[in-house]
C-alpha positions in Angstrom: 26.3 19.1 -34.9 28.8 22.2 -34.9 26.0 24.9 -34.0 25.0 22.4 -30.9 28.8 22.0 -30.0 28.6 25.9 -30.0 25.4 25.9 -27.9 27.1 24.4 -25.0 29.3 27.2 -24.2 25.7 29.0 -23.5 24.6 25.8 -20.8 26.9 27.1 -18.6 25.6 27.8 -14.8 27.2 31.5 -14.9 26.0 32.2 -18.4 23.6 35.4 -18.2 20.0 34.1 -17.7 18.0 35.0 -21.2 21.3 33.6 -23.6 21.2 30.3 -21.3 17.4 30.3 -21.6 17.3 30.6 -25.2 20.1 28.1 -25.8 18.6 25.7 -23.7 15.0 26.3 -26.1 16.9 25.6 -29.1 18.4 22.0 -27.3 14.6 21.3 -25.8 13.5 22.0 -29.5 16.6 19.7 -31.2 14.8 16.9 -28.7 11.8 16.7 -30.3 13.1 14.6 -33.3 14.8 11.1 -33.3 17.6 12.4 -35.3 18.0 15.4 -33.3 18.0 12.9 -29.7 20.7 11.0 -31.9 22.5 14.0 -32.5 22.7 15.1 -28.5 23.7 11.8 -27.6 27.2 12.2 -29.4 27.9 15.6 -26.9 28.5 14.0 -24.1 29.2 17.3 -22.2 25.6 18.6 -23.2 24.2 15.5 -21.7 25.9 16.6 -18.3 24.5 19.9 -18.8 21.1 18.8 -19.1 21.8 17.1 -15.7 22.9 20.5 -14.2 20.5 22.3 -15.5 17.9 21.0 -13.6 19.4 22.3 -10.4 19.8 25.8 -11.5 17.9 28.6 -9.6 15.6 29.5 -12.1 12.4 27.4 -12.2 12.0 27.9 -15.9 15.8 26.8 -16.7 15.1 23.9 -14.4 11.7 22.5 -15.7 13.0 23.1 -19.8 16.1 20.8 -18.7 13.9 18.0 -16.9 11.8 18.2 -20.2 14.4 17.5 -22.5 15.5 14.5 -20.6 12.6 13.5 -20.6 12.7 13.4 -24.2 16.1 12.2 -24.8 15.4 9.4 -21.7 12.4 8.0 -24.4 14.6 6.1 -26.0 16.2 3.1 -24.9 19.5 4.5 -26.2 19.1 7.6 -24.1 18.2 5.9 -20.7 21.5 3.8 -21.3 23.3 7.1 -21.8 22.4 8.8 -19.1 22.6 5.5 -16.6 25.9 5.6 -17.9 26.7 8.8 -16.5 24.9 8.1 -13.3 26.9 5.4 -12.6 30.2 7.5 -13.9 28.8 9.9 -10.9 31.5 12.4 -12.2 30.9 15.5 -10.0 32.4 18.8 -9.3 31.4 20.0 -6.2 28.6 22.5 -7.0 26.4 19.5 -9.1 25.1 16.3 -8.9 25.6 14.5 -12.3 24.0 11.1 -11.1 20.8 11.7 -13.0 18.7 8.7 -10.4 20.0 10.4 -7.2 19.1 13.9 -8.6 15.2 12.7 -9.9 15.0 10.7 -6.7 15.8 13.6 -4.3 13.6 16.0 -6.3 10.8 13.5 -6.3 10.7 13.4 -2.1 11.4 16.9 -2.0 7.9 18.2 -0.9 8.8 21.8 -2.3 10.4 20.8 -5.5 8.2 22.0 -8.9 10.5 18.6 -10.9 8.6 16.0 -8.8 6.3 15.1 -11.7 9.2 15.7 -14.7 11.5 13.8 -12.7 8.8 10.3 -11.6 8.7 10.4 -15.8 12.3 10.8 -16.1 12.7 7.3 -14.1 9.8 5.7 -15.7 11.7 6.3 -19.0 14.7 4.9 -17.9 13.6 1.9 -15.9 11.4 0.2 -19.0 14.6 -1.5 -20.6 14.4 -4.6 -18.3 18.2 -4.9 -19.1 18.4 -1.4 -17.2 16.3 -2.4 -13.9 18.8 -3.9 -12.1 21.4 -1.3 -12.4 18.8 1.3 -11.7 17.9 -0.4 -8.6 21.4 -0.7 -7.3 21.6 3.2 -7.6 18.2 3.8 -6.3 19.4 2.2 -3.1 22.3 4.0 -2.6 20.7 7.3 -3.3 19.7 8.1 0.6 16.5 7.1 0.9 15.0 3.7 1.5 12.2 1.7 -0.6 9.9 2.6 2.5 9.7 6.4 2.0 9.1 6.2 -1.7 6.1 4.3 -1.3 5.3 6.6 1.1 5.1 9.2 -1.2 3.5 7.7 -3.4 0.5 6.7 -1.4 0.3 9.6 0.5 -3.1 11.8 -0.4 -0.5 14.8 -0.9 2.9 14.5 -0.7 4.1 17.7 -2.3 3.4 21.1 -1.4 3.6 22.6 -5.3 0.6 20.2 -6.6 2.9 17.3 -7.7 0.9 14.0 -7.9 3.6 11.4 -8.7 1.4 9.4 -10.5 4.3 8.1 -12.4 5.7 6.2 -9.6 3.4 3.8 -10.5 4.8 2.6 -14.4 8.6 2.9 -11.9 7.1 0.6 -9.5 6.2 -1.5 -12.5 8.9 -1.3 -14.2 11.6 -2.0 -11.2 9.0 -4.8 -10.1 10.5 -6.9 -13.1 13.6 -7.6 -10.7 12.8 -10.5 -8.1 15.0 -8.1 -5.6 12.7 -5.4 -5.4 9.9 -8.2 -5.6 11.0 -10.0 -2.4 10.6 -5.7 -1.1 6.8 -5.3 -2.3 5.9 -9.2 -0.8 8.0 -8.5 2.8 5.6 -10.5 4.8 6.6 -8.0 7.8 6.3 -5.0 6.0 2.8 -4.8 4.0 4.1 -3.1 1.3 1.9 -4.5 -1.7 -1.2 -4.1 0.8 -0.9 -0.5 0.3 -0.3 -0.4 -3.6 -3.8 -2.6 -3.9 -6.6 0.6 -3.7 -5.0 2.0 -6.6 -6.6 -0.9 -9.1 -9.7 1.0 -8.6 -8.0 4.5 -9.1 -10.2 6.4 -11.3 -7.9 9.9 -10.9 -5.3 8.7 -13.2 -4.5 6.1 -15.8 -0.8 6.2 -15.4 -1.2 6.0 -11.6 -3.6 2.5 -12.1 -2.1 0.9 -14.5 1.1 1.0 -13.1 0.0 -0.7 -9.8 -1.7 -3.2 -12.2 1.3 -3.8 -13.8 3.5 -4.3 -10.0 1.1 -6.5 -9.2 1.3 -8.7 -12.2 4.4 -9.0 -11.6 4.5 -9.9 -7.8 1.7 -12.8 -9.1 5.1 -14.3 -11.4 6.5 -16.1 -7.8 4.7 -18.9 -7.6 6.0 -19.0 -3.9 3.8 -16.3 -3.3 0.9 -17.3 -4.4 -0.9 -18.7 -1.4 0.0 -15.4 1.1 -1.0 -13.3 -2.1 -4.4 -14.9 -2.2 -5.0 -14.9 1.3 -7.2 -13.1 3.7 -3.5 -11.5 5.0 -3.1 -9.9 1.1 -6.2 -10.7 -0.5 -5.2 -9.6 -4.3 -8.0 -11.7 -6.2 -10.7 -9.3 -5.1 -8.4 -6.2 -6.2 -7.8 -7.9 -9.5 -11.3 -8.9 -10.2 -13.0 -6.1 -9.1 -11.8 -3.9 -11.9 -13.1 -6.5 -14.3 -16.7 -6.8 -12.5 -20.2 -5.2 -14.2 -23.0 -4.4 -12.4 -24.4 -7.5 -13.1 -26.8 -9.6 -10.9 -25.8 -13.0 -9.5 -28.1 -15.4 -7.5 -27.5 -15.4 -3.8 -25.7 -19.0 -4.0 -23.4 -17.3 -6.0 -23.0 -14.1 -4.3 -22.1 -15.8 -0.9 -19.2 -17.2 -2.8 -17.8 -14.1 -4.1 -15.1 -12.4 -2.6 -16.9 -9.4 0.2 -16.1 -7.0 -2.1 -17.4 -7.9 -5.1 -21.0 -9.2 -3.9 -23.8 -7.2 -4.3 -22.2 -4.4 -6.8 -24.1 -1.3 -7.6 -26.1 -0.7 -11.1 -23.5 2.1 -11.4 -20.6 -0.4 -11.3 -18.8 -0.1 -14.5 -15.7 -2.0 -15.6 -12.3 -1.5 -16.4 -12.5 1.3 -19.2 -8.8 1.0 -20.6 -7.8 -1.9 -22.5 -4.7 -2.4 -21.8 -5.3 -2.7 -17.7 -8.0 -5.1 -18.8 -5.3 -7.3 -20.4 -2.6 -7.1 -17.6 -5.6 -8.0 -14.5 -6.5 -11.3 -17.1 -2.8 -12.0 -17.0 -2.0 -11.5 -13.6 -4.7 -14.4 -12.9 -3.9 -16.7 -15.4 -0.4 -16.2 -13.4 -2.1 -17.2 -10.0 -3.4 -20.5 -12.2 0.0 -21.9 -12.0 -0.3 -23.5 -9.1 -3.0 -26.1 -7.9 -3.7 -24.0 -4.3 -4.1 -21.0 -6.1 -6.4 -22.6 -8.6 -8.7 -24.0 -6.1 -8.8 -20.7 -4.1 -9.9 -19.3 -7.3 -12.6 -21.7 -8.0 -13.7 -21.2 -4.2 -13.8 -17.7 -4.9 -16.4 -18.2 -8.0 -13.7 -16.4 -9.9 -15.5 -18.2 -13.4 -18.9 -16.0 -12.5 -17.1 -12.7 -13.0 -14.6 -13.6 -16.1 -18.3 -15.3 -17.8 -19.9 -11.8 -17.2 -17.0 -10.2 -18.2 -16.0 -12.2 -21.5 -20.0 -11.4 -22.2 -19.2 -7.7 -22.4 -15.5 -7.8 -23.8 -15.2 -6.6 -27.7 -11.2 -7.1 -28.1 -10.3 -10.3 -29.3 -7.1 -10.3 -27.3 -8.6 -9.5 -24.3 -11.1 -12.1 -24.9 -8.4 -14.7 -25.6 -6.9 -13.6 -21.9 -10.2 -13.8 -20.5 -10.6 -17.6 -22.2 -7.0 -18.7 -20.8 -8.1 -18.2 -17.0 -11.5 -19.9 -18.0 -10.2 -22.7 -19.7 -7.8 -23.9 -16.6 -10.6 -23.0 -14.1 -13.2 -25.0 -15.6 -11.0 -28.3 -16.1 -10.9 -30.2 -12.9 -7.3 -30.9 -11.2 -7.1 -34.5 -12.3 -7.8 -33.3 -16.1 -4.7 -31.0 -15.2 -2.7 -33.9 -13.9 -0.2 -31.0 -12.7 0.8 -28.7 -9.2 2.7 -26.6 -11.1 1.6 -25.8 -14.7 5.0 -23.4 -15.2 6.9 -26.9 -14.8 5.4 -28.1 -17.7 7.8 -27.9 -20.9 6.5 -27.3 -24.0 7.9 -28.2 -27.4 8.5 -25.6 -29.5 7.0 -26.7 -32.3 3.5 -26.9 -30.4 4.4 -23.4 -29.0 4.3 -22.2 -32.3 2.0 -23.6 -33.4 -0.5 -22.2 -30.0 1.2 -18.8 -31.1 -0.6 -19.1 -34.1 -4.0 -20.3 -33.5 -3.9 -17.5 -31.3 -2.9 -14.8 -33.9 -5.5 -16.6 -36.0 -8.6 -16.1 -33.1 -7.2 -11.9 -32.7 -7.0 -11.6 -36.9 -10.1 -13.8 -37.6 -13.5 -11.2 -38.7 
C-alpha cells in the first residue's frame, strides 16, 4: 500500500515521460491480481489518475491507463468506484474525471487510438444491472445522443485508426436491461432495432453478435412489443431463427411457410457455432411465446420446423432444454393453454422449485 501511495506522486501530468511511464507499468502490473485491484481501490487519488491518464499526449501513457481500467472496471466493485467518481464529476480545468463522458467522447472520436479500450471500459461497467440506470443517466448528458452511437456502431468504419467497436454491442446489451433505453431501440419512428438485426448473422466477431443477440432478447421482454416486433415492419423471428437454421431440406409445403429468409438455405448453411448465442436466440423466443398473437405468428411462421432440426443437431443439454421450452408451448394448441398472457400466470413456489429441479436433473442426467 505505502509503495503505491508513493507511486502517485510519479502519475502526475508534468512528471517527466519515462518515470511516469514506468510508474504507471508497475500500477497496470498491480491490476492484474484481485488483491492488487483491492488494493487501488482504497487510493482514491490513483483512481483519478488513471482517469487523467488517459488524456495525456503520449499514446503509450494513454492506452496503459485505459488498460488498467479496464482491469480494475472487471469487477463489480470497481465499475461502482469509478461511477462513483463519474458522477462526483470533480474536475480541474485541464481533465475530465467523469470516466463515461471521457470513454464516450473517445469512442465517437474518429481519430482516437482508446475507441476499442474505452467500448470495453463501458461494457465492464454497465453489466451490474444495479449500475445501468445510473450509467444511462450520464450517458445522456455526455453530448451526444443515443442516435450517433448507433451510428457508430453500424457504420462499416467509423474510425480512422482501425477501431471496430465491437464492444458496443455487450453496452447495448447491457443498458438494454433498462425499459428507458428499451422504449429508444423499439421507437416506432426511429428504426433503431432494424438496424442492430444483420448483426445476428455477424461472423466478424463474437463480441459484436452476441451482444445484438443479447439487445434483442431483451427488447423481446415487452410483451407490448411483441406484435410490431414480429411484424413485416421489424420482422425479428427470421433474425432469431436464422442463426439457429442448418442446411437442412424441407418439403415445399413447408418451405412456403417459412419466413423469406430462411427458405431454401444453402448446403453450406451452418448454425450458430457459440453456445452461448444459441441459448439467448432459444430464450429470446420462448420470450415472444408469452403472448397468444405472438404464438400464433410463430406457429404461421413454421417456427417448430427449424427448432425440430435444430434440437436434432444440438449436443448441450441446456440448450436442448431451451430448444424444448419453445417447442413444448408451440405444439400445445391455445385452448390447452387456456391463457393470452403466459407471464400473468403465477406460479407457486413450491412447483417452481420443484421445475428448477427437474430441469437441473435433465442438464446433470448422463
Amino acid at each position: 500500500m505505502e509503495s503505491l501511495q508513493e507511486i502517485c506522486q510519479y502519475l502526475n501530468s508534468d512528471t517527466r515521460l519515462d518515470v511516469k511511464a514506468i510508474a504507471l507499468e508497475h500500477v497496470l502490473s498491480v491490476t492484474g491480481t484481485s488483491e492488487g485491484r483491492e488494493l487501488l481501490l482504497k487510493l482514491p487519488d490513483l483512481l483519478l489518475q488513471l482517469i487523467a491518464l488517459t488524456q495525456d499526449s503520449s499514446v503509450a501513457i494513454s492506452n496503459d491507463a485505459a488498460m488498467a481500467l479496464i482491469n480494475i472496471t472487471a469487477d463489480e466493485a470497481g465499475s461502482n468506484a469509478f461511477l462513483l467518481i463519474s458522477e462526483a464529476q470533480p474536475n480541474n480545468g485541464k481533465y475530465n474525471y467523469n470516466l463515461i463522458h471521457v470513454c464516450i467522447r473517445f469512442i465517437m472520436d474518429k481519430e482516437s487510438v482508446l475507441a476499442d479500450p474505452c467500448c470495453m471500459i463501458l461494457s465492464n461497467i454497465t453489466r451490474p444491472l444495479h449500475l445501468v440506470d445510473r450509467v444511462v443517466i450520464l450517458i445522456e448528458k455526455s453530448g451526444y445522443t443515443w442516435d450517433s452511437i448507433v451510428a457508430a456502431f453500424t457504420a462499416k468504419q467509423y474510425n480512422n485508426t482501425g477501431a471496430k467497436l465491437h464492444y458496443l454491442g455487450p453496452v447495448f446489451s447491457n443498458l438494454s436491461q433498462s425499459p428507458h433505453v428499451r422504449r429508444y431501440l423499439m421507437d416506432r419512428d426511429r428504426s433503431v432495432i432494424q438496424r442492430l438485426l444483420p448483426f445476428t448473422e455477424y461472423t466478424d466477431s463474437l463480441i459484436r453478435r452476441g451482444g445484438i443477440v443479447g439487445t434483442l432478447k431483451n427488447c423481446c421482454f415487452d410483451v407490448e412489443d411483441h406484435e410490431w416486433l414480429l411484424s413485416p415492419e421489424v420482422d425479428i423471428l427470421s433474425c432469431l431463427l436464422l442463426p439457429l437454421a442448418g442446411p437442412e431440406e424441407f418439403d415445399d409445403e413447408d418451405n412456403d411457410k417459412l419466413p423469406i429468409s430462411l427458405q431454401y438455405l444453402p448446403e453450406t448453411k451452418q448454425r450458430e457455432p457459440d453456445l452461448d448465442i444459441r441459448i439467448i436466440l432459444l430464450e429470446a423466443l420462448a420470450q415472444l411465446c408469452a403472448t397468444k398473437k405472438g404464438r400464433e405468428i410463430l406457429r404461421e411462421k413454421n417456427t417448430y420446423v427449424i427448432l425440430r432440426e435444430y434440437h436434432k443437431w444440438e449436443k448441450n443439454k441446456n440448450a436442448l432444454l431451451a430448444c424444448e421450452n419453445v417447442v413444448d408451448i408451440l405444439i400445445r394448441t391455445e385452448e390447452e393453454i387456456g391463457l393470452d398472457n403466459l407471464k400473468n400466470v403465477e406460479v407457486p413456489s413450491e412447483y417452481t422449485e420443484k421445475f428448477h429441479k427437474m430441469d437441473q436433473d435433465f442438464i446433470n442426467s448422463t
